[in-house]
N, C-alpha and C positions, 0 to 999 in steps of 0.2 A: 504494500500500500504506500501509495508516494504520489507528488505532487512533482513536475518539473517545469520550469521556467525558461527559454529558451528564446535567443530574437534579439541579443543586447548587440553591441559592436561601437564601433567610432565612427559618429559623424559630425559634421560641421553644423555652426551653430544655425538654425532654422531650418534644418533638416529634419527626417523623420525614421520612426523606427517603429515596426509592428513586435510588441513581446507576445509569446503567447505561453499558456502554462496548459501543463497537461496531467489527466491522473492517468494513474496505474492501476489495478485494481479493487477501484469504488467506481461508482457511479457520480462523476460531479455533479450531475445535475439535478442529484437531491438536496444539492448546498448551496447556500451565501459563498462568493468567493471575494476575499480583499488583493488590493493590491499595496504594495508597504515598498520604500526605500530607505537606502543606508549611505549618506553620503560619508563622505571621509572625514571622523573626527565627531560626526555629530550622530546623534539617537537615531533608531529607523521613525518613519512617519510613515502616514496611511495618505497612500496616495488617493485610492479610487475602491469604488466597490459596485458589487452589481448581486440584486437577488436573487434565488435560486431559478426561477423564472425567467429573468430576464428584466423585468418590466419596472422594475428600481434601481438606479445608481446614483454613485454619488462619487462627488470627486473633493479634492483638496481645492482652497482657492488659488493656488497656486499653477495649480494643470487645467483651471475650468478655462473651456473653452477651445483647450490647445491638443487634451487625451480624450480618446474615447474608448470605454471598456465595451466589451461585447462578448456574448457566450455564444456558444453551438455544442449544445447538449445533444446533438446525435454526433458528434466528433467526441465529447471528451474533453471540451476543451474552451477555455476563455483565453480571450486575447485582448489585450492594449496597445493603438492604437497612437502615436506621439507624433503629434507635428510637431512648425514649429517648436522645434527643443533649443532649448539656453544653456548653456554655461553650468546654471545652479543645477539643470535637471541632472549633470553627471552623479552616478549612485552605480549600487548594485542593487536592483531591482526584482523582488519577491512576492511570490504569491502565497497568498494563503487560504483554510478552509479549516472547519472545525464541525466535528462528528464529534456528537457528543459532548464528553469531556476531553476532548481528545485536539488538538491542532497539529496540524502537518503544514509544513513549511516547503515550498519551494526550493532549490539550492543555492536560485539567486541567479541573475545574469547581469554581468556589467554593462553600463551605459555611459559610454564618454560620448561627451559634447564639447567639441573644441571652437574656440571663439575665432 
């Protein structure tokens, strides 16, 4: 049972980058999935979120307007969407989901944005 994250790379600033994350052996699409970063030196934050469904998300102020989260529960799979990307957006970028009591974390994929 596992989550993977997968999609990160180096691009130039207002460029774009599709993440997507994938399960292993659950069904994602009986779940809330978040999306979370860890830039260098600072706390992870929550970037975006999307409900089990589909038909809720929500982003940071900081991505609105620029990320778009999106699911396909007959792939397995949520993806994120990043235009427009800044400087600040460089991180390592994870997804997350939680069964129960239980959270499974993504591995993470880096996102360099060079100016």
């Amino acid at each position: 049972v596992q989550l993977q994250a997968s999609g990160g790379g180096l691009v130039q600033s207002g460029g774009s980058l599709r993440l997507s994350c994938a399960a292993s052996g659950f069904t994602l699409g009986y779940y809330d999935v978040g999306w979370f970063r860890q830039a260098p030196g600072k706390e992870r934050e929550g970037v975006s979120y999307i409900s089990l469904s589909g038909t809720t998300t929500l982003y940071a102020d900081s991505v609105k307007g620029r990320f778009t989260v999106s699911r396909d529960n007959s792939k397995n799979m949520v993806s994120l969407q990043m235009n427009s990307l800044k400087p600040d957006d460089t991180a390592v970028y994870y997804c997350h989901t939680k069964r129960g009591l239980t959270s499974y974390w993504g591995q993470g994929t880096l996102v360099t944005v060079s100016s």
